[in-house]
Structure formats: structure tokens, C-alpha cells
C-alpha positions as a LaTeX table, in Angstrom:
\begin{tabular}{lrrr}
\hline
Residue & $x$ (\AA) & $y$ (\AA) & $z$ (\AA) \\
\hline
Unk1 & 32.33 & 117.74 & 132.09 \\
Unk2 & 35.44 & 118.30 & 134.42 \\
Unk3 & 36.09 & 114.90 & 133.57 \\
Unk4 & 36.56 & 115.26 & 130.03 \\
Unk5 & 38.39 & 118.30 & 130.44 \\
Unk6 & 40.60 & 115.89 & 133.10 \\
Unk7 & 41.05 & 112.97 & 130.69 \\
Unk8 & 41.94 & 115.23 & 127.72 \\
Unk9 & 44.88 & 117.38 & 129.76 \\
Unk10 & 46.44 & 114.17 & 131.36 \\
Unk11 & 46.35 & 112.61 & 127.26 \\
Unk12 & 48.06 & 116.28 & 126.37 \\
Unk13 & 50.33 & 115.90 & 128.64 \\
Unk14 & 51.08 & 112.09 & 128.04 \\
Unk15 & 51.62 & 113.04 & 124.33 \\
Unk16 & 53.87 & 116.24 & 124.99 \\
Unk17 & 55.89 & 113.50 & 127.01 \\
Unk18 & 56.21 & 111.41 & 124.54 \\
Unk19 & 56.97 & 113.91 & 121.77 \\
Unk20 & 59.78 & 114.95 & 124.05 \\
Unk21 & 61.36 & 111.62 & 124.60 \\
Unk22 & 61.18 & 110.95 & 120.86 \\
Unk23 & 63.20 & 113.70 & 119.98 \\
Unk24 & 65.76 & 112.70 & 122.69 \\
Unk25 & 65.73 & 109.34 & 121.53 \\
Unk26 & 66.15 & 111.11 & 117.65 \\
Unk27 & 69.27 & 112.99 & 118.92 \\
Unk28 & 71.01 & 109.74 & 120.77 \\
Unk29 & 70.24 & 108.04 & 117.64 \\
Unk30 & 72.11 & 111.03 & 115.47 \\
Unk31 & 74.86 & 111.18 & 117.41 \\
Unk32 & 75.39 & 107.48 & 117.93 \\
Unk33 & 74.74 & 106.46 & 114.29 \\
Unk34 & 77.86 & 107.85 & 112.92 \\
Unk35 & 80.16 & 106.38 & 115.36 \\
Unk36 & 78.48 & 102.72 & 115.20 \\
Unk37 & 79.03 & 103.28 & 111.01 \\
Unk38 & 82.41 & 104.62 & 111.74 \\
Unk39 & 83.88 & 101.68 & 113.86 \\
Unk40 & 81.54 & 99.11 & 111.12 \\
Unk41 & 83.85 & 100.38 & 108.47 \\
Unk42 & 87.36 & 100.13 & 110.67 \\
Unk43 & 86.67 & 96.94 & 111.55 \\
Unk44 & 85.72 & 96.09 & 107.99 \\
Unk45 & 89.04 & 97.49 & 106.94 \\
Unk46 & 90.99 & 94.87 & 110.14 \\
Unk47 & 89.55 & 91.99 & 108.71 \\
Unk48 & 90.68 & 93.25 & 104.67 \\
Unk49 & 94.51 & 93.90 & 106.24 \\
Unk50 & 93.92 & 90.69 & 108.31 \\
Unk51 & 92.85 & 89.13 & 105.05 \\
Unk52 & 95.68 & 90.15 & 102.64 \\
Unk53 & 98.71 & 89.35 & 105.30 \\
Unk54 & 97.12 & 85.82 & 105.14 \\
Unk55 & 97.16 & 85.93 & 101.26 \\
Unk56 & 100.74 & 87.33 & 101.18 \\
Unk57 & 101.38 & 84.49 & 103.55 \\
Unk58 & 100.07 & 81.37 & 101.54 \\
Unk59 & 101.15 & 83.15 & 97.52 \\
Unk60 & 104.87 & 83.14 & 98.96 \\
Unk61 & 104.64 & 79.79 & 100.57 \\
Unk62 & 103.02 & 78.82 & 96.73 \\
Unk63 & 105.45 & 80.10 & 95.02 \\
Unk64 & 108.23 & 78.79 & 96.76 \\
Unk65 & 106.90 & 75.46 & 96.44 \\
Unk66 & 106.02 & 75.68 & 92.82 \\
Unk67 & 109.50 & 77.24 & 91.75 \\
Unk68 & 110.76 & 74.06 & 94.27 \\
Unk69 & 108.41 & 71.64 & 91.62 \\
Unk70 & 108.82 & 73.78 & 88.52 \\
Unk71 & 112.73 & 75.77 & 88.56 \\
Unk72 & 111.38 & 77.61 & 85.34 \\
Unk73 & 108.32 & 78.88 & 87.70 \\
Unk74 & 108.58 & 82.49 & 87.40 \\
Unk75 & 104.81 & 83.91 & 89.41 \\
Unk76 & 101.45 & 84.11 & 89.04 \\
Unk77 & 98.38 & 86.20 & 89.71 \\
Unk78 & 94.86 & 85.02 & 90.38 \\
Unk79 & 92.07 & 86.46 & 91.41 \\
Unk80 & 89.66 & 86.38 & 94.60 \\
Unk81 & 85.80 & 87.65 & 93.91 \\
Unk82 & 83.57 & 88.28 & 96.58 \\
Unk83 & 81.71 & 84.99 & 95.70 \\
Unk84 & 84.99 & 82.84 & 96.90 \\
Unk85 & 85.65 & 84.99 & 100.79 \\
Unk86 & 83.34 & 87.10 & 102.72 \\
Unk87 & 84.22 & 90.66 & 101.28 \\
Unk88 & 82.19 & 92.40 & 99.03 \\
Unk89 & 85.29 & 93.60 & 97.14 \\
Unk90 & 87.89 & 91.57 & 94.74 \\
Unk91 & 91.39 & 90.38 & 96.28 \\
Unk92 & 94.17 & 90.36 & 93.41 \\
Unk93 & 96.98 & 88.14 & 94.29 \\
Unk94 & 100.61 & 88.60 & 92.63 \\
Unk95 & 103.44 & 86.83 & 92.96 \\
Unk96 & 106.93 & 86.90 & 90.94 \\
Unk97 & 110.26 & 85.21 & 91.38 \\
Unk98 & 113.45 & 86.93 & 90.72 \\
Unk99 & 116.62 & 85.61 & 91.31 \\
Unk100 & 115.32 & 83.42 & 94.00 \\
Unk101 & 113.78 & 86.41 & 95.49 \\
Unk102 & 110.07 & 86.05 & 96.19 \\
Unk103 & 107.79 & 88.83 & 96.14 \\
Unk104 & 103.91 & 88.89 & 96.43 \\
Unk105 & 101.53 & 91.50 & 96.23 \\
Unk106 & 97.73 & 91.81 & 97.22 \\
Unk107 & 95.23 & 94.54 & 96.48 \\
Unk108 & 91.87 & 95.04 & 97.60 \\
Unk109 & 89.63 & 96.62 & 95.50 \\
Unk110 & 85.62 & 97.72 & 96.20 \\
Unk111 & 82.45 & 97.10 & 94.25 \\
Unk112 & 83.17 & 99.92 & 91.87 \\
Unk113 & 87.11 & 98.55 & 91.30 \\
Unk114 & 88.90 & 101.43 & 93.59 \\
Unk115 & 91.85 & 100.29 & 95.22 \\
Unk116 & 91.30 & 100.33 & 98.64 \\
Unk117 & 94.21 & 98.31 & 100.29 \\
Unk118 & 97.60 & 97.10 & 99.13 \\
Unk119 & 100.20 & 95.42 & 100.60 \\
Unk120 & 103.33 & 93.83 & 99.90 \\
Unk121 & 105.95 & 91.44 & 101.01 \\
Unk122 & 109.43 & 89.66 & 100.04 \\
Unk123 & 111.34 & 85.95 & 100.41 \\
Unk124 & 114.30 & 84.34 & 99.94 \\
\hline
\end{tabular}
């Protein structure tokens, strides 16, 4: 009988334990969580600002070699879905010539169509 009695307070005690370092483990989880999702989307956002500065890049040097091929070239825009780069969002690429002037434009735009990023550059 003081065996039982034993065996039952030591599997109390071991579950009281273990109660206790689940809820610790609960509030490292709550407080990391946020952070971890925090510097997910940042780095998310890097690689879309990464992304368009490359676009920007490779519509001017387009355009400048079109309007080199074609002198009535005057821009273009096209389109990037997620199902041609890695982002779940849609890359619009813009570029128009002016006087010789070159001038390209990129937006990013989410799932639901939001802008989320633009950005914008000029050649001559």
C-alpha cells in the first residue's frame, strides 16, 4: 500500500513537471513566433526590392536595345505572374522612351492585387 501511494505521488509530480515545462515551452513559443514571422516577411520584402532593381535593370537595357533595332520603339509593359518567378505576387514591368530618355517602372502587387512595392528608374 505505501507503494502505491509512492508510485502515484512520484507520477503527480512527474506530470506537474511536465505541465510546467509545457507552458514554458508555450510562452517561448509566443514570444518567438512573432519575431520568426516578422523577419519571414522582411526578408520576403529583400528579395521583392532585390527582384524589381533586377527588372528595372534588364526593361532599360531592353528598351535601349529595341529603340537601337526599332527608332519608332516607344515602351512596353509585360507582365510577371507568380507561375514565371518565385513570388506569390504579380511583377508589372513598364518601360517608355521619351526623347531618348528611358524610364522603367516595376510594381509588385500581392495575391489580392494590392500594390505592395514600386520602384522606378531613368536612362539616357
Amino acid at each position: 500500500m505505501y507503494r502505491n501511494r509512492q508510485n502515484s505521488s512520484r507520477r503527480g509530480a512527474a506530470l506537474i513537471i511536465t505541465l510546467v515545462l509545457l507552458a514554458c515551452l508555450a510562452m517561448v513559443a509566443g514570444t518567438v513566433l512573432p519575431q520568426i514571422l516578422r523577419d519571414r516577411q522582411e526578408s520576403q520584402m529583400a528579395l521583392v526590392r532585390t527582384q524589381s532593381h533586377q527588372l528595372l535593370d534588364d526593361a532599360l537595357r531592353n528598351a535601349e536595345a529595341k529603340r537601337h533595332n526599332e527608332p519608332e520603339f516607344a515602351g512596353a509593359t509585360f507582365t510577371l505572374g507568380p507561375d514565371s518567378q518565385p513570388f506569390p505576387g504579380t511583377f508589372q514591368v513598364a518601360t517608355q522612351v521619351e526623347n531618348d530618355a528611358f524610364i522603367a517602372k516595376v510594381e509588385y502587387r500581392n495575391e489580392q492585387g494590392t500594390i505592395i512595392y514600386v520602384a522606378s528608374r531613368s536612362a539616357r
